[in-house]
C-alpha positions as CSV (number, residue, x, y, z in Angstrom):
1,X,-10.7,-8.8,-17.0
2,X,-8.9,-11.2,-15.1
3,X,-11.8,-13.6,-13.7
4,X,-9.3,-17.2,-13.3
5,X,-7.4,-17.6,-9.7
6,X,-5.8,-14.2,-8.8
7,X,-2.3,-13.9,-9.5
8,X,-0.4,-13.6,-6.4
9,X,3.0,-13.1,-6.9
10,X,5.0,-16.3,-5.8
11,X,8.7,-15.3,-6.0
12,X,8.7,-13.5,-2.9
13,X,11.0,-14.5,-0.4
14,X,9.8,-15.7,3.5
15,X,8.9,-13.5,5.9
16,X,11.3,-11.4,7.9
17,X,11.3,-13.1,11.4
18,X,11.6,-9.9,13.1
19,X,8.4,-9.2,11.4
20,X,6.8,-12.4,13.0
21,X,8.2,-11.4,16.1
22,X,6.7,-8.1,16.3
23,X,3.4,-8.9,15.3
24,X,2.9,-11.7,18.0
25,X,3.0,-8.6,20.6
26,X,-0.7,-8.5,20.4
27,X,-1.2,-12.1,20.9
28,X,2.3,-12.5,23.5
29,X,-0.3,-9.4,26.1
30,X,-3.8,-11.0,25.3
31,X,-1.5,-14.0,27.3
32,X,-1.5,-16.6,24.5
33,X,1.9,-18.7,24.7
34,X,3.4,-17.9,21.7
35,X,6.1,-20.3,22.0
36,X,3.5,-23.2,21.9
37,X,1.7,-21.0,19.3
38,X,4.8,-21.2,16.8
39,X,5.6,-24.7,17.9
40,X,2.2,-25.9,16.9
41,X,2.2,-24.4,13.9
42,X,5.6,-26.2,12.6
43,X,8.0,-22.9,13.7
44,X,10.8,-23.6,15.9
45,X,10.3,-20.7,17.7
46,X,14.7,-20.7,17.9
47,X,13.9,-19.0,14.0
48,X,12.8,-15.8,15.8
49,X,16.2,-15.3,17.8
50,X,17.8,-14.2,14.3
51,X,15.5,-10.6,13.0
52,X,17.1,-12.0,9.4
53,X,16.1,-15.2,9.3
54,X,12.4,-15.9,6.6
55,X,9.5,-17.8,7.5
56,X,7.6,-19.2,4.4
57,X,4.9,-17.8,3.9
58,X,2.7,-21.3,3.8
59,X,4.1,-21.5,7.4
60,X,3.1,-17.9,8.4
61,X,-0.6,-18.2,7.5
62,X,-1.0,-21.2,9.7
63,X,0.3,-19.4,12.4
64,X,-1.6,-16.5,11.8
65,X,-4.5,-18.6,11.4
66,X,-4.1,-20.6,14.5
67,X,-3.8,-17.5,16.6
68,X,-6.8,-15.7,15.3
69,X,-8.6,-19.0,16.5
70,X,-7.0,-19.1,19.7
71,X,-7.8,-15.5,20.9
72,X,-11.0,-15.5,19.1
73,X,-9.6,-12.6,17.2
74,X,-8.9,-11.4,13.6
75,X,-6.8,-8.4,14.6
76,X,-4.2,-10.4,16.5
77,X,-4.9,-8.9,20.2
78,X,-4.7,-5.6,19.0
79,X,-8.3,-4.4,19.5
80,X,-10.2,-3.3,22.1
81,X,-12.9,-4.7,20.6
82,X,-11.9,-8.4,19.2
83,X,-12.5,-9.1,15.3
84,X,-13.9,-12.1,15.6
85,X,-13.8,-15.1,13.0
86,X,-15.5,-13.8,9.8
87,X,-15.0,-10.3,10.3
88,X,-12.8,-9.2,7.7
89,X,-14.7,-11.8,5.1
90,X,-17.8,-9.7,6.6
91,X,-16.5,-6.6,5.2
92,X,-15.4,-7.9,1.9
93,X,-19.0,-8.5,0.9
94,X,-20.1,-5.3,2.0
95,X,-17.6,-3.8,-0.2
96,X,-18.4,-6.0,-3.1
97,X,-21.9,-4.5,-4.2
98,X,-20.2,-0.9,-4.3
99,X,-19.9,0.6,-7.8
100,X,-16.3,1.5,-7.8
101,X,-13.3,1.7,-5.9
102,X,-14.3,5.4,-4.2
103,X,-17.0,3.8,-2.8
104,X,-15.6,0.5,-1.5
105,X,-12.9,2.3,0.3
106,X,-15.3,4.5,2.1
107,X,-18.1,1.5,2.7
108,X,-14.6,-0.6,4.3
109,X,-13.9,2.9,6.3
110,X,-17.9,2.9,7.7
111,X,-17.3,-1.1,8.7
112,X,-14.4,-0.6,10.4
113,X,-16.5,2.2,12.5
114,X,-18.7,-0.1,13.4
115,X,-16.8,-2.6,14.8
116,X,-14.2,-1.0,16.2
117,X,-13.4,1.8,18.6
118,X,-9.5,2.5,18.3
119,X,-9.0,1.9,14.5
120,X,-10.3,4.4,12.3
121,X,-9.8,4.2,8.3
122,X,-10.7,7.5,6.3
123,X,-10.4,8.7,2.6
124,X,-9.0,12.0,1.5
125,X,-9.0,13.5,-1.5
126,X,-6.8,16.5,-2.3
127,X,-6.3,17.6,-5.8
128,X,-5.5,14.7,-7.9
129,X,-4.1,12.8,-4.7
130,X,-6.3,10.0,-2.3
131,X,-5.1,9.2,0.7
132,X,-6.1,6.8,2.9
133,X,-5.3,7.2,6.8
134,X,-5.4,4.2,8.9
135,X,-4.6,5.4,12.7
136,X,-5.0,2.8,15.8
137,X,-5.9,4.5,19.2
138,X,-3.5,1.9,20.8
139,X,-5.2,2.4,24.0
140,X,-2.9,0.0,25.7
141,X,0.3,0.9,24.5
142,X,1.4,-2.1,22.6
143,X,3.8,-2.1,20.2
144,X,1.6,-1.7,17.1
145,X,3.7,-0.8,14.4
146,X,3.4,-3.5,12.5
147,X,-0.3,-3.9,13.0
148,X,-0.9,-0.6,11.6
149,X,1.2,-1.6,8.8
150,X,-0.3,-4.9,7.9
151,X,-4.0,-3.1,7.4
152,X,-2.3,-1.1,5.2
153,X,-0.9,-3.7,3.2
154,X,-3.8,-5.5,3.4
155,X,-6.1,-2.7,2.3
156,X,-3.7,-2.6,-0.5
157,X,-3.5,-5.9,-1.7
158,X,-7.8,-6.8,-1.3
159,X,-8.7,-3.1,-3.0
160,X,-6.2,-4.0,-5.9
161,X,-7.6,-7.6,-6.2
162,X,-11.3,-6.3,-5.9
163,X,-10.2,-3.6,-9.5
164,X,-8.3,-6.6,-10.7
165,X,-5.8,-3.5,-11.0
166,X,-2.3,-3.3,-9.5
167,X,-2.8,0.3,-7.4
168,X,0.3,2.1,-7.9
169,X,1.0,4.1,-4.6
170,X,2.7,7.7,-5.0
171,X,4.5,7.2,-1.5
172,X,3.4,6.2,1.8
173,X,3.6,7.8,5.0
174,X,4.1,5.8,8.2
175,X,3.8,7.7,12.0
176,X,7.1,5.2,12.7
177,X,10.7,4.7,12.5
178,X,12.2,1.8,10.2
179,X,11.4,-1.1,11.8
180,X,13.8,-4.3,11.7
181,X,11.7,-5.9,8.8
182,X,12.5,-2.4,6.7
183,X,14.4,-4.3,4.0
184,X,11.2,-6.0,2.7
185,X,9.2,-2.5,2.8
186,X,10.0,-2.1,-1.3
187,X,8.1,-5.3,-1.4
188,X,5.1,-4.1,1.1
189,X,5.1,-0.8,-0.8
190,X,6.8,-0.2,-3.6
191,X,7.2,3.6,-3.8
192,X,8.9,6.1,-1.7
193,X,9.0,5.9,1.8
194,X,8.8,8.3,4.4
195,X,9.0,7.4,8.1
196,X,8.3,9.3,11.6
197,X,5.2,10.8,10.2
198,X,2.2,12.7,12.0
199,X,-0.2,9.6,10.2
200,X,0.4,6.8,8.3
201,X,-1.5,7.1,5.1
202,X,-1.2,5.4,1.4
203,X,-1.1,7.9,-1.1
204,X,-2.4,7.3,-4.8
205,X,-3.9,9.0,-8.0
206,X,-7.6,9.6,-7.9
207,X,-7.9,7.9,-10.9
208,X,-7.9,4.9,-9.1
209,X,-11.1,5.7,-7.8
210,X,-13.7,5.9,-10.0
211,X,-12.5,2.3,-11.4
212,X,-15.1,-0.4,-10.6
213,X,-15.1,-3.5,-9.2
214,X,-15.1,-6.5,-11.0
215,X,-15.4,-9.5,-8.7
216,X,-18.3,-11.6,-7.9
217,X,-19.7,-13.1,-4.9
218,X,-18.1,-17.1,-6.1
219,X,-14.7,-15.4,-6.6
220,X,-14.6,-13.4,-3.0
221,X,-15.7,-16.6,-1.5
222,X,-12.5,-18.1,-3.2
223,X,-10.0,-15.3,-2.6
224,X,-11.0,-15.3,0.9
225,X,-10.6,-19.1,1.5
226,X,-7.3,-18.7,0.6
227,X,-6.7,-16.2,3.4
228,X,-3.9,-15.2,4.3
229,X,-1.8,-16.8,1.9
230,X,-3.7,-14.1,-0.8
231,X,-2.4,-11.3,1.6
232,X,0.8,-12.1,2.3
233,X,1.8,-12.1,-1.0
234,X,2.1,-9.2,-3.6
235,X,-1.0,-8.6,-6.5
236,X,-0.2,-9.1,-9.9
237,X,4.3,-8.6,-9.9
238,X,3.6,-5.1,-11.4
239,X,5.3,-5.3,-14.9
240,X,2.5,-3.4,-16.4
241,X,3.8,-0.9,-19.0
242,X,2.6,2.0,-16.4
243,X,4.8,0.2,-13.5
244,X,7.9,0.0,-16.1
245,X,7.9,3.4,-17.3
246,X,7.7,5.0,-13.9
247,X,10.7,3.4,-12.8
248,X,12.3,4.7,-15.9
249,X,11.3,8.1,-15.0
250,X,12.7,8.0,-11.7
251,X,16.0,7.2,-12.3
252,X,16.4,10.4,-14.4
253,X,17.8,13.3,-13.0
254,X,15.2,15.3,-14.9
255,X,11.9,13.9,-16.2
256,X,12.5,15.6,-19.6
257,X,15.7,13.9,-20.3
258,X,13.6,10.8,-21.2
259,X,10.7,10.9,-24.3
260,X,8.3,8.6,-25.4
261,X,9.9,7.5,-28.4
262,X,13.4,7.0,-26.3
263,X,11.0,4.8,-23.6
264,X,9.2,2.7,-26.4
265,X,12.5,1.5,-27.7
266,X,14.1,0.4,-24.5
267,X,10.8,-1.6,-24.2
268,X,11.2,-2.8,-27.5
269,X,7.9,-1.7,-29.2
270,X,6.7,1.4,-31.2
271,X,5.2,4.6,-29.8
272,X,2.0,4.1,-31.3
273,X,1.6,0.8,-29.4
274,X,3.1,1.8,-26.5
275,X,0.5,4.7,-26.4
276,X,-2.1,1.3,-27.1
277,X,-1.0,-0.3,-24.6
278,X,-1.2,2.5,-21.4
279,X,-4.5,3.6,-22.8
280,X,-5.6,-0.2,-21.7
281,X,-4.1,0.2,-18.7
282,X,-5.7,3.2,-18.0
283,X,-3.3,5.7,-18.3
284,X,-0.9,8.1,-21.0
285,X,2.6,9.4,-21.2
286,X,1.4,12.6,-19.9
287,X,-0.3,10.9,-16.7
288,X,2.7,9.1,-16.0
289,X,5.1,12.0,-16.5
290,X,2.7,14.2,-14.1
291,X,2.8,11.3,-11.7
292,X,6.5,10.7,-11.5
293,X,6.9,15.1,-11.9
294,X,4.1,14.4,-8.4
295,X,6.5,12.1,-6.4
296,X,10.3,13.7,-6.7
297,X,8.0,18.0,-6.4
298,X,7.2,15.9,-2.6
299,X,10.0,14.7,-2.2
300,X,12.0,18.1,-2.4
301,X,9.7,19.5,-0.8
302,X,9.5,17.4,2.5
303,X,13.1,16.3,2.6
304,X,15.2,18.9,0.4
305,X,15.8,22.7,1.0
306,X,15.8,23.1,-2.8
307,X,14.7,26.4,-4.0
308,X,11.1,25.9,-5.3
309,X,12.4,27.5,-8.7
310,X,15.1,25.0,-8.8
311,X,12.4,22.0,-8.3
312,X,10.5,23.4,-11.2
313,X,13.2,23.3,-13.5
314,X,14.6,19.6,-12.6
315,X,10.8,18.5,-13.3
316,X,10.6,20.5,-17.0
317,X,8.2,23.2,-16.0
318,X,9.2,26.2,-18.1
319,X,8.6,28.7,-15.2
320,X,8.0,28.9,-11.6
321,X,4.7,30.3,-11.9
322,X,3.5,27.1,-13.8
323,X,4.9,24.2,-11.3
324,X,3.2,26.3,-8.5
325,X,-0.1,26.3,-10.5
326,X,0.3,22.4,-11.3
327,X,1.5,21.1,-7.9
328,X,-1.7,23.1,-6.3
329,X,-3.8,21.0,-8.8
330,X,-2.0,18.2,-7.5
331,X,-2.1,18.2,-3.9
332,X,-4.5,21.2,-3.2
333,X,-1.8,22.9,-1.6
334,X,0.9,25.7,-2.9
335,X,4.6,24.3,-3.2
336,X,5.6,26.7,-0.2
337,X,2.3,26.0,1.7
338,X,2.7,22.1,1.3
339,X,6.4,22.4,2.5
340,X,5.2,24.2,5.7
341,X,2.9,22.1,6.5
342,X,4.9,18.5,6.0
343,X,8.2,19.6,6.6
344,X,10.0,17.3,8.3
């Protein structure tokens, strides 16, 4: 376990400033003077007339920081209900006496319903999927794309720290378009992305859940005097053997033209230790394999008119009849019942 200062990956360009712009909508109708705002916190506020130009990071969280203190409000503006100071740090400690990671997620979801009335965070678990939906009310029409999406990095970035586990996400759904900052969303979420969706949910194995936390009250107190910096950046630059071998898998055309032994040797190790080594990380071959088989049976599904026969043979299943009984043990759903119902 990981118990020194969390490792935050550093490499990470500035921020998009068409990212900045848009999240100062929620401060720009609570009728804070952003162009002061930016000015005080060492941004020429010229930056923002480029979407391409970066913002460090260092410089962002001052900002950030400022505002919250200027409206009173951890959400930005975006509330009906301000967050005030402390109420995110609030919630951490609530979350930190849960067992594991189920419960944490749903003990962050209760919070939230307590001190809010338009944000609502809820944990679903189908088959061997969770997702977690984060939906804003938006009751006064701002422009809250990329509040809705900052929770969900957010919620991301603290859960993974709280495991001390990078959580791999299947895919993410987002209820918007690609916004102007979408070159960075590989960074945000590295996993397939799919836009103008009925919710915007993360979507990871329930594995993930019944892992436990392993922070303690000093090192919360730490992480969270470090906020936002900590958030802003990714958890732990995912070169974890799990991480590596997915993207292996998901350059193949079909899963089964890669095996273990052939994926041990481009990482330069054996199979036995290879097999070692996801076993510490929590996983195996097979989990991976059913992961990666997880992501492209969705992605057909929602975005292809491939023949559900056709899916089952790119992914290795011998017959039809088996991928059907596998996906519904995935997702809960049938492969031609899921492709109604998400279609897009």
């Amino acid at each position: 376990m990981d118990t020194d200062t969390p490792k935050f990956r550093d490499i990470e360009p500035g921020i998009l400033s068409a990212a900045i712009r848009a999240q100062l909508a929620g401060a720009h109708a609570a009728g804070l003077d952003c162009q002061r705002l930016l000015l005080d916190s060492g941004i020429d506020p010229a930056l923002l007339d480029n979407p391409d130009n970066r913002i460090p990071r260092e410089q962002v969280a001052v900002m950030l920081r400022h505002e919250w203190d200027l409206l009173g409000d951890e959400s930005g503006g975006y509330l009906a209900r301000p967050w005030l100071r402390g109420t995110f740090a609030m919630m951490g400690h609530a979350c930190l006496s849960c067992p594991n990671l189920r419960r944490a997620l749903l003990r962050s979801a209760r919070f939230v319903s307590m001190v809010s009335d338009d944000l609502h965070i809820k944990l679903v678990e189908d088959g061997e999927e969770a997702r977690l939906l984060i939906h804003h009310d938006n009751p006064r029409g701002l422009p809250n794309q990329v509040f809705v999406e900052s929770l969900a990095l957010i919620w991301l970035r603290f859960f993974s720290w709280l495991i001390d586990r990078t959580i791999l996400l299947e895919r993410i759904l987002l209820a918007f378009p690609p916004a102007e900052y979408n070159e960075d969303y590989d960074d945000m979420f590295p996993c397939r992305h799919y836009f103008n969706q009925r919710e915007t949910c993360l979507v990871f194995s329930t594995r993930y859940l019944q892992l436990p936390l392993v922070r303690d009250e000093q090192q919360l107190t730490e992480f969270l005097a470090r906020a936002p910096e900590c958030l802003l950046a990714q958890y732990k630059s995912d070169h974890s053997y799990t991480g590596r071998i997915r993207r292996m898998l998901q350059q193949q055309n079909s899963i089964e033209n890669l095996s273990l032994d052939e994926v041990a040797e481009r990482l330069f190790t054996s199979p036995q230790t290879l097999r070692r080594r996801l076993r510490d990380e929590g996983n195996s071959w097979q989990d991976i394999k059913d992961s990666v088989r997880r992501d492209m049976a969705v992605y057909q599904l929602k975005k292809q008119e491939t023949p559900v026969a056709d899916i089952a043979e790119r992914l290795g299943f011998s017959e039809p009849s088996a991928f059907n009984r596998a996906f519904k043990k995935w997702t809960g759903l049938a492969p031609g019942a899921y492709r109604e119902k998400f279609r897009e």
